[in-house]
C-alpha positions as CSV (number, residue, x, y, z in Angstrom):
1,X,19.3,-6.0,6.7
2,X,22.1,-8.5,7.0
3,X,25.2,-7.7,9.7
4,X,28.0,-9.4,10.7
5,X,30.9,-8.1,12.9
6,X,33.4,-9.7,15.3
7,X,34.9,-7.2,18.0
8,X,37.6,-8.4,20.6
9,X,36.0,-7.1,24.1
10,X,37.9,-5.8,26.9
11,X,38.8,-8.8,28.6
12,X,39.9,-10.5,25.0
13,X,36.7,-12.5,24.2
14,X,35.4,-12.4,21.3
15,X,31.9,-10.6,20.4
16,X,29.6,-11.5,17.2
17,X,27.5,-9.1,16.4
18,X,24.9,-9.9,13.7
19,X,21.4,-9.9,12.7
20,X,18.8,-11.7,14.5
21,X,17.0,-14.4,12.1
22,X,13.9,-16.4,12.6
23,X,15.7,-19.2,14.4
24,X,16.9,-16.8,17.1
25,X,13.5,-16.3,18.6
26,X,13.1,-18.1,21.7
27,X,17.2,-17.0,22.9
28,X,15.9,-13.5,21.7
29,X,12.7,-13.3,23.9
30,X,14.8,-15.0,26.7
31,X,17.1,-12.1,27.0
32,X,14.3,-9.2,26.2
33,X,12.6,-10.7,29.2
34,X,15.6,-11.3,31.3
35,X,17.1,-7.7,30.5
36,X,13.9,-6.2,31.1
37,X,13.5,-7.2,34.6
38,X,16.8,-6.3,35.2
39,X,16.7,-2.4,34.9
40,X,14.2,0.0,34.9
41,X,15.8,2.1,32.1
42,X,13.9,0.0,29.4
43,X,10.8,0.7,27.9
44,X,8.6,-2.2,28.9
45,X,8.6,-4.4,31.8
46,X,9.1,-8.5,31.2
47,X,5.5,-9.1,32.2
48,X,4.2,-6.9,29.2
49,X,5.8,-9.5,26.8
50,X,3.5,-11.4,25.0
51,X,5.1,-12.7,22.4
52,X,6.0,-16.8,22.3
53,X,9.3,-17.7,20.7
54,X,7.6,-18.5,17.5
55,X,6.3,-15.5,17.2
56,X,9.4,-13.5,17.9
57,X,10.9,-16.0,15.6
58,X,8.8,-14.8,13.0
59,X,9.4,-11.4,13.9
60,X,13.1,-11.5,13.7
61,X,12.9,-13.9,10.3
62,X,10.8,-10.6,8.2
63,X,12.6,-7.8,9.8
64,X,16.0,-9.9,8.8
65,X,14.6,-9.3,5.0
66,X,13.8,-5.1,5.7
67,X,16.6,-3.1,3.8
68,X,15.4,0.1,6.2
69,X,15.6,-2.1,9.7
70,X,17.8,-3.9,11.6
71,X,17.7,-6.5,14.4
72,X,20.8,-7.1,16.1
73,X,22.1,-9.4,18.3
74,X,25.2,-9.8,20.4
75,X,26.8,-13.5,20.8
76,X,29.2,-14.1,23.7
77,X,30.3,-17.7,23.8
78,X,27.0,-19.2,22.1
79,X,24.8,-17.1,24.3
80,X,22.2,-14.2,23.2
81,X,23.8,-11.4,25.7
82,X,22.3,-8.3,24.2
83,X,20.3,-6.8,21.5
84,X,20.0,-3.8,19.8
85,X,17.3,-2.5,17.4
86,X,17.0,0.2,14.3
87,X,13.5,0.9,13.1
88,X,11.8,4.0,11.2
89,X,10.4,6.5,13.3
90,X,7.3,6.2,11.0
91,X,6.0,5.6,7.1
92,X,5.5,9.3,6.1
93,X,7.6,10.7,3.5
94,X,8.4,14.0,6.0
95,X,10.1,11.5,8.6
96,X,11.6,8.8,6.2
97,X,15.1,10.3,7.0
98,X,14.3,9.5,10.5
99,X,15.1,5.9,12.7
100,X,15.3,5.4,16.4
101,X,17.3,2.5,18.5
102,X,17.3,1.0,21.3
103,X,20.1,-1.1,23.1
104,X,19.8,-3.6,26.2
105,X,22.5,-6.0,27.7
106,X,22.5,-8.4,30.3
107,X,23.3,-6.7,33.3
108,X,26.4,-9.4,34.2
109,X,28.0,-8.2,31.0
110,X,28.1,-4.6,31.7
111,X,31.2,-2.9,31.5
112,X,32.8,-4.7,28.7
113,X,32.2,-2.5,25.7
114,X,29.0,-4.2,24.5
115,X,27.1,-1.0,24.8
116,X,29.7,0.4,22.4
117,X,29.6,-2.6,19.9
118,X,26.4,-2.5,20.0
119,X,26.0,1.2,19.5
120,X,28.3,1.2,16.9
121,X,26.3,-1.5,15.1
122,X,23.0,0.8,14.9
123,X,24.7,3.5,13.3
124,X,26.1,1.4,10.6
125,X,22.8,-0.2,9.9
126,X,21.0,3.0,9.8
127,X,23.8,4.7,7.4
128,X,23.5,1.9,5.3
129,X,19.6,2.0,5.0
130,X,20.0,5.8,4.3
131,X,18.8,7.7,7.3
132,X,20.4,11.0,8.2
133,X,19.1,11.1,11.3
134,X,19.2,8.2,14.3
135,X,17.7,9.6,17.6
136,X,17.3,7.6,20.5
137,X,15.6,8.1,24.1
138,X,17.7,7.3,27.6
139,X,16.6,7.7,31.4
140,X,18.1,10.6,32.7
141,X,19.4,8.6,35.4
142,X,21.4,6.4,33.4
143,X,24.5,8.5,33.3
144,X,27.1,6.1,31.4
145,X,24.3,5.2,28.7
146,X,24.7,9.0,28.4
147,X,28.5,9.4,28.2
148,X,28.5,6.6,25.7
149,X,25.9,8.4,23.4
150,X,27.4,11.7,23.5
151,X,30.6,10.0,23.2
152,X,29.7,8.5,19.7
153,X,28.7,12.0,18.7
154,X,24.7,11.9,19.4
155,X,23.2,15.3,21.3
156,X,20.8,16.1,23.5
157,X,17.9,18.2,21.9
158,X,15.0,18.1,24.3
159,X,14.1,15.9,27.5
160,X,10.8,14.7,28.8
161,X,9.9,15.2,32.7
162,X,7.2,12.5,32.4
163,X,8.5,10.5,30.0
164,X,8.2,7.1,32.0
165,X,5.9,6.0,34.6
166,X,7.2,3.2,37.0
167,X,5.0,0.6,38.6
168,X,5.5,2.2,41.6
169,X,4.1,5.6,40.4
170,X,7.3,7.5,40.0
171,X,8.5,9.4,36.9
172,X,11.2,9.1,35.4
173,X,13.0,11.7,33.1
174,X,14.2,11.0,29.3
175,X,16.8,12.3,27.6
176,X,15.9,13.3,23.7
177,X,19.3,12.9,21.6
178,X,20.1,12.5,17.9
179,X,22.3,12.3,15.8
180,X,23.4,13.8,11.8
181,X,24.6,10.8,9.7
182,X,25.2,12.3,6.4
């Protein structure tokens, strides 16, 4: 799916959001590893990356080309500062109304909106590949990602006591929410 915005942030820089493309794979897998090891809220930790730049390059080049998917990437003078992700929750005909995303931002860039922009991004991408639902899973702990997503109009439906494990051993609650796009 091809996307292409420019926001003014709050302290007047410029934002591009657009989709990822095979040529963004190494500054992709950069920040997915460097985002990763900066908060536990994500779903993977950077040493569970296996990917190599190529292959995320490749990655990024076919889902560019899925009407149903998007890849997104935010751009903050030249550099790959966040990402953002809209994919099916599965094949079946019974769920095909159904996509999930995922948002992570360098942590030095928090606070400026991105979350928003980025936010904003997914549920254009998803109404435009047709889903009427986008749901989306956040740690409990993470009260602003929270605010923001009931902000934008998702709600909670459900949470999951055990829905993370941490390296440590420690769970760590997640909030269920969706959201009606039609």
């Amino acid at each position: 799916m091809k996307y292409y915005k420019e926001i003014q942030l709050k302290d007047g820089r410029t934002l591009i959001l657009r989709n990822a493309d095979g040529s963004d794979g190494e500054r992709v897998l950069n920040n997915f590893i460097e985002t990763h090891g900066e908060s536990d809220n994500l779903l993977t930790y950077p040493e569970e990356c296996t990917l190599t730049p190529e292959k995320e390059g490749a990655y990024l080049a076919a889902k560019a080309e899925r009407e149903r998917e998007a890849e997104i990437v935010a751009i903050l003078e030249g550099k790959v500062i966040g990402t953002a992700g809209v994919d099916p929750v599965g094949r079946g005909m019974k769920i095909s109304h159904r996509a999930e995303f995922g948002v992570s931002i360098l942590k030095a860039y928090w606070g400026l909106g991105i979350g928003r922009a980025l936010s904003g991004a997914s549920i254009e991408c998803a109404k435009r590949a047709g889903y009427s639902q986008l749901e989306l899973q956040v740690v409990s702990d993470n009260l602003r990602a929270i605010a923001l997503y009931r902000d934008l109009g998702f709600n909670e439906y459900g949470r999951n006591p055990r829905g993370f494990r941490t390296k440590e051993g420690s769970w760590q609650q997640l909030v269920l929410m969706r959201m009606e796009l039609d």
